[in-house]
BABA-82980 format. One record per residue: residue in three letters; x, y, z of N, C-alpha, C in turn. Coordinates in steps of 0.05 Angstrom, whole numbers, plus 32768, in hexadecimal, padded with zeros to 4 digits. Example, Ala and Ser with C-alpha at 12.3 -4.5 7.8 and 13.67 -1.06 7.14 Angstrom:
residues 2
Ala81087F8E809C80F67FA6809C81087FBE809C/Ser81017FD3808E81117FEB808F81028001809D/
This chain:
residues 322
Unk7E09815D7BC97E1B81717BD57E3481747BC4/Unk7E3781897BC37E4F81897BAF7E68818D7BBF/Unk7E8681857BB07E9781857BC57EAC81A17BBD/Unk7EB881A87BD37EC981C17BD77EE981BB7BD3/Unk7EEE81CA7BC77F0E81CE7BCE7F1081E77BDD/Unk7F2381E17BFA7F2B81FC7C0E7F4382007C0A/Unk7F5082157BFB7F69821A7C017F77822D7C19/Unk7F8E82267C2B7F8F82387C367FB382397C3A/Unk7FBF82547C397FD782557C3B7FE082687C5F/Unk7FF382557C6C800582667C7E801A82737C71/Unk8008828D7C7D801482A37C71802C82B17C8E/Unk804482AB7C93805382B27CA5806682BD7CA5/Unk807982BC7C90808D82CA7C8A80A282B37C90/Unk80B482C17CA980C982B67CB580BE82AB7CD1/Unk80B382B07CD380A782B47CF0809E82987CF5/Unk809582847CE68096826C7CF380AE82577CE4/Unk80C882677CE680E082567CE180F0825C7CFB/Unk80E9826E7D0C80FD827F7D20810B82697D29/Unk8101824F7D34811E82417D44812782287D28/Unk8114822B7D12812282147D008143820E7CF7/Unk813B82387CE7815682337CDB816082537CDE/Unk817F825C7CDF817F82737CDC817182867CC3/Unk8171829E7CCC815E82AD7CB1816D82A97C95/Unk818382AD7C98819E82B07C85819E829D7C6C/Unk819082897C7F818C82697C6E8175826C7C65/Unk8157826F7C67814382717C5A813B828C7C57/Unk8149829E7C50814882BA7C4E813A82B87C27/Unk813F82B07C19813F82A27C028126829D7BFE/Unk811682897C128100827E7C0980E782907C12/Unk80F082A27C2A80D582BA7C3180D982CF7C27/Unk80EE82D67C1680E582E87BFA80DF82DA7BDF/Unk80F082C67BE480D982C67BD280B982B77BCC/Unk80B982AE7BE0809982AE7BE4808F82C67BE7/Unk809882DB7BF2808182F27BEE808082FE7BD2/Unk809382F97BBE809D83027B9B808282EF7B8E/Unk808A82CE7BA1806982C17B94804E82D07B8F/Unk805282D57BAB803082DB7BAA801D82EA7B96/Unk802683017B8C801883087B75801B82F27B5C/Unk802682EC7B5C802882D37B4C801182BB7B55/Unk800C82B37B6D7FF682A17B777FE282AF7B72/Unk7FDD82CA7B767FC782D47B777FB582D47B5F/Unk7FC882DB7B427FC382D27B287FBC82BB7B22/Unk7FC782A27B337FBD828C7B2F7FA582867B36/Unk7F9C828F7B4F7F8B82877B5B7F6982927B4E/Unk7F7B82B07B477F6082BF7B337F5582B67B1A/Unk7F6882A07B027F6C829C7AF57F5D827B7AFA/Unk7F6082747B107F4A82527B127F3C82557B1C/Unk7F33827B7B2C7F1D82767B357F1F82667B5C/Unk7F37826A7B5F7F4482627B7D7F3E82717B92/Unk7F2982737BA07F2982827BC27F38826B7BD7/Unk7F4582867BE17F5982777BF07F5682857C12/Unk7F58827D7C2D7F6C82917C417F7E82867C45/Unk7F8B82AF7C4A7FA882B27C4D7FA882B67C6E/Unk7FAA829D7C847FB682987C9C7FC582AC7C9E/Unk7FC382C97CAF7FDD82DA7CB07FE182E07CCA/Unk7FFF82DA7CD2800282E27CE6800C83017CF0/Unk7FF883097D007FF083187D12800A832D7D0C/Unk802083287D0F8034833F7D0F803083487CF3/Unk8035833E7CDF803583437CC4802A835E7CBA/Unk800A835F7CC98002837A7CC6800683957CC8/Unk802083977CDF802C83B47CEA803883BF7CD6/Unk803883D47CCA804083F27CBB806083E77CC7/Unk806883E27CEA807983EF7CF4807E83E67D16/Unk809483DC7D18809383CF7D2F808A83DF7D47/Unk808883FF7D3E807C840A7D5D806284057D5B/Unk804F84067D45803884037D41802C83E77D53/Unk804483D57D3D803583B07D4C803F83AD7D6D/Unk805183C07D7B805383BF7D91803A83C67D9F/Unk802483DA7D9C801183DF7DA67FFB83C17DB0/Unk800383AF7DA17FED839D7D9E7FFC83857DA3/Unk800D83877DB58023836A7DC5800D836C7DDE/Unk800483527DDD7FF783417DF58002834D7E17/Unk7FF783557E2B800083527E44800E833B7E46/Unk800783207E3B801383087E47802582FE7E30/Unk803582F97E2D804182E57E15804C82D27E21/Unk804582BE7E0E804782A37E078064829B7E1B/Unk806382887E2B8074827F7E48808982627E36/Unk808582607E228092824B7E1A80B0823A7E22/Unk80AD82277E2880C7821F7E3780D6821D7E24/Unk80D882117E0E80F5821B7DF480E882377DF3/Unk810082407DF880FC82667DF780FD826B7DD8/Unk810F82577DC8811482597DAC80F682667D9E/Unk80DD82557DAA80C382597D9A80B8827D7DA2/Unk80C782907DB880BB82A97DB680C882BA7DA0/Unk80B282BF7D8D80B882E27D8280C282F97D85/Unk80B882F77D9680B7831B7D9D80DD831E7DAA/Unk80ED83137DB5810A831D7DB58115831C7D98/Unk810B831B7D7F811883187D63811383397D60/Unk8100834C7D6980F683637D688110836F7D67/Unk812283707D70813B83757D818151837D7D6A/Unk814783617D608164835B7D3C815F83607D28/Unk8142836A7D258135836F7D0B8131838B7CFF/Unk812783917CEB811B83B07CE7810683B27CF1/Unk80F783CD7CEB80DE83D17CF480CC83CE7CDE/Unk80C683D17CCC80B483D27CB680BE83C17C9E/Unk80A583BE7C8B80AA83AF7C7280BF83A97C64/Unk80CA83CB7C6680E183D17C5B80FA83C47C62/Unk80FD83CE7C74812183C17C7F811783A47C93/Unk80FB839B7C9580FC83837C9880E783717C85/Unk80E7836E7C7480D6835A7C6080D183447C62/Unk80E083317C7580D783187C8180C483147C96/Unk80C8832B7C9A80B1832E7CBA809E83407CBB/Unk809883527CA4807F83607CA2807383597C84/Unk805783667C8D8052835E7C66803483717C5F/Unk803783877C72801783937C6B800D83967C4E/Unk801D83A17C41802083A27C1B801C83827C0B/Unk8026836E7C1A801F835C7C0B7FFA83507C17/Unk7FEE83567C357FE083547C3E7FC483617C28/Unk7FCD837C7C277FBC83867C147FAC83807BFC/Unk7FD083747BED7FC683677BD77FAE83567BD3/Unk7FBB83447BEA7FB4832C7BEC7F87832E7BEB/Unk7F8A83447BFE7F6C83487C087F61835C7BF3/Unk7F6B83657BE07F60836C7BCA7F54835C7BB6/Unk7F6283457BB47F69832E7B9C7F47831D7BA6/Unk7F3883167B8D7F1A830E7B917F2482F77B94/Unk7F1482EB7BAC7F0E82D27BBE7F2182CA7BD5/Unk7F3682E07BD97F4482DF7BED7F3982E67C03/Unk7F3D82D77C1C7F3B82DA7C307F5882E37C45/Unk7F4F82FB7C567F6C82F87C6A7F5D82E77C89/Unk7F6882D47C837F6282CB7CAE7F8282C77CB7/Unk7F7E82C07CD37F8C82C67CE57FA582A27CE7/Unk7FC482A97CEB7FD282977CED7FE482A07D12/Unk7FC982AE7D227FCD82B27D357FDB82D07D39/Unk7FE082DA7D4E7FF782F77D4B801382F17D4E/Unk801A82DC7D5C803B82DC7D5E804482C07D4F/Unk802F82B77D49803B82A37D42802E82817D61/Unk801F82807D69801E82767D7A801C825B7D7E/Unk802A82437D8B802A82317D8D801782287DA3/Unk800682167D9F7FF6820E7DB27FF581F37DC6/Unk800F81E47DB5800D81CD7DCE802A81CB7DD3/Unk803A81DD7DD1805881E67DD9805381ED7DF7/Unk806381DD7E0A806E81E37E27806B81FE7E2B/Unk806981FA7E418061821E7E52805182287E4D/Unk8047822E7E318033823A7E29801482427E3C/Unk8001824B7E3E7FE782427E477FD282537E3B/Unk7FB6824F7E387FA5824E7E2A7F9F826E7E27/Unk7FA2827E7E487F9882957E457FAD82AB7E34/Unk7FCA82A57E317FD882AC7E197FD382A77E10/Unk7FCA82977E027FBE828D7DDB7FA582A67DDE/Unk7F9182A47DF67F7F82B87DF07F7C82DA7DEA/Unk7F9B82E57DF77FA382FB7DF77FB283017DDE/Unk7FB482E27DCF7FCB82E67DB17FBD82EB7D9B/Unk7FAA82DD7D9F7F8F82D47D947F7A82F37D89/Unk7F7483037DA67F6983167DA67F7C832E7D9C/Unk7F9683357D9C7FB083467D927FA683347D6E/Unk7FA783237D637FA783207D477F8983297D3D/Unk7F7783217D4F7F55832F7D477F5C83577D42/Unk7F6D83577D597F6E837E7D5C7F7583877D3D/Unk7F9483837D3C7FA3838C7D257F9B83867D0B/Unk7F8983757D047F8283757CED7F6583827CEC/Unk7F5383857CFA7F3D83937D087F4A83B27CFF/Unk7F5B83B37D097F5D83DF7D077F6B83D97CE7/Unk7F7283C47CDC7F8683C57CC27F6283CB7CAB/Unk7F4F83BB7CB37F3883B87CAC7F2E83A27CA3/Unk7F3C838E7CAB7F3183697CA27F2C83647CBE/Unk7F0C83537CBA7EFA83417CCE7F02832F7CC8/Unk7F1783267CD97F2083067CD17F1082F17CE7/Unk7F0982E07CDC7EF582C57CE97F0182A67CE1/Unk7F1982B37CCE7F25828E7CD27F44828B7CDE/Unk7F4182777CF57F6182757CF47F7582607CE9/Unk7F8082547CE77F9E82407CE77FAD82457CFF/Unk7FAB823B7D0B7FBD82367D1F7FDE822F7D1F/Unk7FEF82367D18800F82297D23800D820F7D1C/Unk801F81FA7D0B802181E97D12800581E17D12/Unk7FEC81E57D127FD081D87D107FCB81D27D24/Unk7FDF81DB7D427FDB81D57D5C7FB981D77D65/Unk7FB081D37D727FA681D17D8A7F9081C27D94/Unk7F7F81CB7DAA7F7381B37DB87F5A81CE7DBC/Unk7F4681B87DC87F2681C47DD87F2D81DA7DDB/Unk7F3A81E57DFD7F3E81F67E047F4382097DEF/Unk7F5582067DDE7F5782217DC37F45822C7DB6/Unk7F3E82167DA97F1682167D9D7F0582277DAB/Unk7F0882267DC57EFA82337DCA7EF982547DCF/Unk7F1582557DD27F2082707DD27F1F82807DB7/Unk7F13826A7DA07F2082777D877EF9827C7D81/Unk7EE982667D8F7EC782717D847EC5828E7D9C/Unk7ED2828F7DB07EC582A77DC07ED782BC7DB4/Unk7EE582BC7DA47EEE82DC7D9A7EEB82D87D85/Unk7ED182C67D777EC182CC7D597EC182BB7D3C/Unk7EDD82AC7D427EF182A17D317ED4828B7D2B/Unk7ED182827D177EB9826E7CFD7EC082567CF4/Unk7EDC82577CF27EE982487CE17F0C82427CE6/Unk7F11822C7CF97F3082217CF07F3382127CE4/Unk7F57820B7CDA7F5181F47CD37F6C81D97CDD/Unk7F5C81C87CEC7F6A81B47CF67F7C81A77CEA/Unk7F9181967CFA7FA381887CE77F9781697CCF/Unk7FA781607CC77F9C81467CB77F9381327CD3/Unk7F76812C7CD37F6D81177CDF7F7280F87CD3/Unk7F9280F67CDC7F9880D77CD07FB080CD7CE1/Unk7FB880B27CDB7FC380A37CEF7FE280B17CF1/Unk7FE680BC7CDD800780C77CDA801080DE7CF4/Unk7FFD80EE7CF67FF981047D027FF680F87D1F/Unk7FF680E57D217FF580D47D41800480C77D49/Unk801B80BE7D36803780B87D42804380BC7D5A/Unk804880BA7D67805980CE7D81806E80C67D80/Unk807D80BF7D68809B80C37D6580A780D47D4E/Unk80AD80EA7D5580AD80FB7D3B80B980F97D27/Unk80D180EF7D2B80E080E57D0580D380CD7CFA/Unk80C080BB7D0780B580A47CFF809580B77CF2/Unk808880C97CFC807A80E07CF1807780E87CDF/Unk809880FD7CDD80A181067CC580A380FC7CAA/Unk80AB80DD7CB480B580CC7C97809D80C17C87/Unk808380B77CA0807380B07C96805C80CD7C8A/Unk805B80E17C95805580F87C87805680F57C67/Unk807880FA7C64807F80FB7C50807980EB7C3D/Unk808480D07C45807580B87C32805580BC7C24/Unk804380C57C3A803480CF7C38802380E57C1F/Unk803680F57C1B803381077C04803980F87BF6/Unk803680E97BE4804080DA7BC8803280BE7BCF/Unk802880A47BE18020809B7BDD800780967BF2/Unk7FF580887BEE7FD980917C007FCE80827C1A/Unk7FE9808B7C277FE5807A7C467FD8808A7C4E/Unk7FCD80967C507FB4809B7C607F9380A37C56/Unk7F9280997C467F7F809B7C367F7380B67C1C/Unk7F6080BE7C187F5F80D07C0A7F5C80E67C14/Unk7F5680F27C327F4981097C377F37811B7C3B/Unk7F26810F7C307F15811F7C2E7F0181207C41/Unk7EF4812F7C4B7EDB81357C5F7EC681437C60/Unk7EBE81417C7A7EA181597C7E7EA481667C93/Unk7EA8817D7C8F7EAC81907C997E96818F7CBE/Unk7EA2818C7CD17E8F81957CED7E9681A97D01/Unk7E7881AD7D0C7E7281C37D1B7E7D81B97D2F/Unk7E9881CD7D3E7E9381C27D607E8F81E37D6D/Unk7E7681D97D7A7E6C81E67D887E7082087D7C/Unk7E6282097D697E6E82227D5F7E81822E7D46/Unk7E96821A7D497EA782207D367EAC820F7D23/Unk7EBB820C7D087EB781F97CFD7ECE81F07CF3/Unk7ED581D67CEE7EF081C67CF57EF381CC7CDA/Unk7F0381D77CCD7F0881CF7CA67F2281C57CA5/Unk7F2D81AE7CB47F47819F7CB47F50819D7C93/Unk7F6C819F7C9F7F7B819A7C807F7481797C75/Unk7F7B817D7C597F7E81617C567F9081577C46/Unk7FA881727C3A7FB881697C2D7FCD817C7C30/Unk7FE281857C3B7FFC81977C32800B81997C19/Unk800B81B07C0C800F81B37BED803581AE7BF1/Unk803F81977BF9806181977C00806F81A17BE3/Unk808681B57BEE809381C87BDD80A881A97BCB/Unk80B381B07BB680B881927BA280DC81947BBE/Unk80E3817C7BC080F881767BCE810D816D7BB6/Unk811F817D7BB38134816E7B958144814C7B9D/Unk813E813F7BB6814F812A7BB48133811A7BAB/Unk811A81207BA58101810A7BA580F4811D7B94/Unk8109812A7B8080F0813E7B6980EA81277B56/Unk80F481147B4C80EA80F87B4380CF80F37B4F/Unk80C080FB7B5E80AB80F37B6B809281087B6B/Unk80A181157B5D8088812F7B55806E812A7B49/Unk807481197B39805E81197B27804980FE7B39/Unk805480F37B49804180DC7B5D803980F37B73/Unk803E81077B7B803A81197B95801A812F7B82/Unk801781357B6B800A81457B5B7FEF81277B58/Unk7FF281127B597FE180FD7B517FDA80FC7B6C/Unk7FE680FB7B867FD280EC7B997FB9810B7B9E/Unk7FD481277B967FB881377B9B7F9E81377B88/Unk7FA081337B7A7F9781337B667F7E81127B6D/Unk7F8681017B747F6E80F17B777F6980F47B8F/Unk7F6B81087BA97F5A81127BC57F4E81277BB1/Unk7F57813C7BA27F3B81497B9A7F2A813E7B90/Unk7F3481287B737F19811A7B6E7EFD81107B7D/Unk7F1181037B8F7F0280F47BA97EEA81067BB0/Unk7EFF811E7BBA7EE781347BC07ED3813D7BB4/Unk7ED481417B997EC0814F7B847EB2813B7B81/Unk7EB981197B897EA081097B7E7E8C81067B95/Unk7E9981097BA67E8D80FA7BBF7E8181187BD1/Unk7E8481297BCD7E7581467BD17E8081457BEA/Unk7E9F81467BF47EB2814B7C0B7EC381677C03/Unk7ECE81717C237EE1817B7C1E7EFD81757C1A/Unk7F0A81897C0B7F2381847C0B7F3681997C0C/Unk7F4281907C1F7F5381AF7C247F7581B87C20/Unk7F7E81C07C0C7F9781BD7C087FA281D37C16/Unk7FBD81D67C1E7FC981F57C2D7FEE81F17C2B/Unk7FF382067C278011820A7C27801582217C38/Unk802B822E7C36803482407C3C804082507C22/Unk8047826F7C1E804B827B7C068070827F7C08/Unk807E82707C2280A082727C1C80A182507C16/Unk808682437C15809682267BFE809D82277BEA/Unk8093823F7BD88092823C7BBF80A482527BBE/Unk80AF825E7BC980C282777BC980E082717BBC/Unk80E582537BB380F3824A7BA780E882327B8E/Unk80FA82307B7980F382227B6480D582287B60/Unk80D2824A7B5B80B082567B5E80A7824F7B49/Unk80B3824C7B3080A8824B7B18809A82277B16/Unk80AD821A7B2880A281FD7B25808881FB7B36/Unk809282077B48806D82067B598058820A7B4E/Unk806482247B47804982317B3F8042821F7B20/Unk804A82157B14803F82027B02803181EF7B13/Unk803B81DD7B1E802981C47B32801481D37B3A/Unk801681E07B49800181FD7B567FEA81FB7B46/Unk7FF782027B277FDC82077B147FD381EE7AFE/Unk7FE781DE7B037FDA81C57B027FC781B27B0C/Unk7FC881BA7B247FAC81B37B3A7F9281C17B37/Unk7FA281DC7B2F7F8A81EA7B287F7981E37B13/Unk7F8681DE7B037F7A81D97AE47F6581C37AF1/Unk7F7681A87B007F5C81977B0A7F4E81997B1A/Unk7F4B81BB7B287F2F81BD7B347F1981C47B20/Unk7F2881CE7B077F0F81DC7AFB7F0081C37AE9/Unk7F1581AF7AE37F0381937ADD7EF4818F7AEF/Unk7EF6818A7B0B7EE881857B1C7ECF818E7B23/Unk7ED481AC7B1E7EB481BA7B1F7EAD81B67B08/Unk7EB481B37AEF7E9F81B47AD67E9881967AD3/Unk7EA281837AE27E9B81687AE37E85816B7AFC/Unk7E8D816E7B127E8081667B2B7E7681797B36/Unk7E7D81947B2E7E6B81A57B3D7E8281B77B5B/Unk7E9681AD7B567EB781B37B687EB481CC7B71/Unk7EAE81D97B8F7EB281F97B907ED281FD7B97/Unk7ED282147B977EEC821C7BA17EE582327BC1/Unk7EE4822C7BD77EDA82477BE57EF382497BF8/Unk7EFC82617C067F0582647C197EF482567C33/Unk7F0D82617C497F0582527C5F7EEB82657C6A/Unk7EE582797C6B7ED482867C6F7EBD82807C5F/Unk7EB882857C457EA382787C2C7E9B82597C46/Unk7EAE824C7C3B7EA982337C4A7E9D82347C62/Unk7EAA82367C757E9282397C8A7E79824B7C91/Unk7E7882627C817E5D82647C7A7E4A82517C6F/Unk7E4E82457C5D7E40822F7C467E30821B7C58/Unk7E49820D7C717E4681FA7C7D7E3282067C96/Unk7E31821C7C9D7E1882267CB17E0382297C9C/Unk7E0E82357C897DEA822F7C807DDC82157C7C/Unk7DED82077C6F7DEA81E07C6F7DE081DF7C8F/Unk7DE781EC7C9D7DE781DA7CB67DC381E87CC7/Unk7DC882017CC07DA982117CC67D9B82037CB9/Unk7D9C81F97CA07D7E81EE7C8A7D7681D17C96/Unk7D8E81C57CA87D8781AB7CB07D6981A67CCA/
């Protein structure tokens, strides 16, 4: 069996910074992550990279009267009110134009032009799934509003990312009955099970650079329908107080893909495109330094590169021949 690299980027804009930080302050990094992207896209064509672009649901509107048509009866009940969208409608522009952080149909395009790209779904508003108040049959009304709008845009999207990599059963299941093939879960490892979050965070971090939690890699399963393609590594944007540590953060990825191409596992790397929206030129070197060692990887081991879609097709057919 040969092993895969899955790349996949949240593609969100601003929209999953709303209670971080003001816009004012990372206004900087979601232009220029969207200035990246044709720049990724080159990259990715250039190693031979299929990727999905996770997009959320608003992103697609021409025009905020347009994406108004396709606001849920129910929205999201969240007790930090901070986590709803839809009152930012209020402060913003309507279109690409006079709002660039919050729409992106033109860069959408691109994107689904560019060979081996995939567009799936990073939900329509942005949706959190194990945030207070919330409840399931909103996620299913958010769920079905991000299938619509990209549906009449003209992409059959069948993979999601979820927020945050939130959720549970109940979601899953809301995400196989409106068609969805393929999510992909958070890292299945002890870090991610902390329940103290700055003790989390730190060990996260630690994390990227040395190999507490092992290598990553896996096999991809069916539940009931849909198929888990969990991350197994976050591409973290370089931090300047620990840029000394760059070149150990490029090595641990670098031996989980090995891992993977020997041992015929997945491996799934994912960022977002406003990480690299700063110090772009250095990313996108690391970026295509990884790259370079997938293409060792396939001319050694046989290494694919598929989207999340590719991918879970592959794995139903693996799974029919059994």
């Amino acid at each position: 069996m040969k092993g895969t690299l899955i790349v996949s980027l949240d593609f969100e804009l601003f929209w999953g910074m709303l209670e971080v930080c003001p816009l004012e302050d990372y206004q900087d990094n979601v232009l220029g992550g969207r200035a990246a992207i044709p720049r990724l896209l080159e990259l990715f064509e250039k190693y031979g990279i299929h990727a999905t672009w996770a997009t959320v649901g608003f992103l697609f509107a021409e025009s905020y009267e347009e994406l108004a048509g396709y606001f849920p009866e129910q929205l999201p009940t969240y007790a930090d009110e901070r986590l709803l969208p839809y009152p930012w409608f209020r402060k913003i522009g309507s279109t690409e134009e006079t709002a660039p952080c919050f729409y992106a149909p033109s860069l959408i395009s691109q994107v689904a032009k560019a060979p081996g790209q995939e567009i799936g779904s990073h939900s329509f508003s942005h949706f959190y799934c194990r945030e207070k108040g919330q409840i399931p049959e909103q996620f299913r009304q958010d769920m079905a509003a991000a299938k619509a709008i990209a549906r009449d845009k003209g992409y059959d999207i069948t993979s999601v990312v979820l927020p945050r990599n939130q959720t549970a059963p109940e979601y899953t299941r809301v995400l196989r009955e409106l068609g969805f093939t393929a999510y992909r879960d958070e890292e299945n490892d002890w870090c991610h099970k902390i329940p103290w979050r700055p003790l989390r965070r730190m060990m996260k971090l630690a994390d990227v650079y040395f190999p507490l939690t092992g290598l990553g890699g896996y096999r991809p399963k069916n539940e009931n329908g849909i198929w888990n393609l969990m991350g197994s590594r976050m591409y973290k944007p370089i931090l300047k107080p620990l840029r000394f540590m760059e070149r150990v953060k490029l090595h641990r990825i670098k031996a989980q893909m090995r891992h993977a191409a020997k041992n015929g596992l997945t491996f799934h790397l994912w960022w977002h495109p406003h990480n690299v929206g700063i110090l772009t030129g250095e990313h996108l070197a690391q970026l295509e330094e990884i790259f370079v060692y997938y293409r060792q990887l396939r001319e050694k081991y046989g290494m694919e590169s598929l989207n999340m879609r590719e991918a879970a097709q592959a794995e139903e057919e693996a799974w029919n021949r059994k």
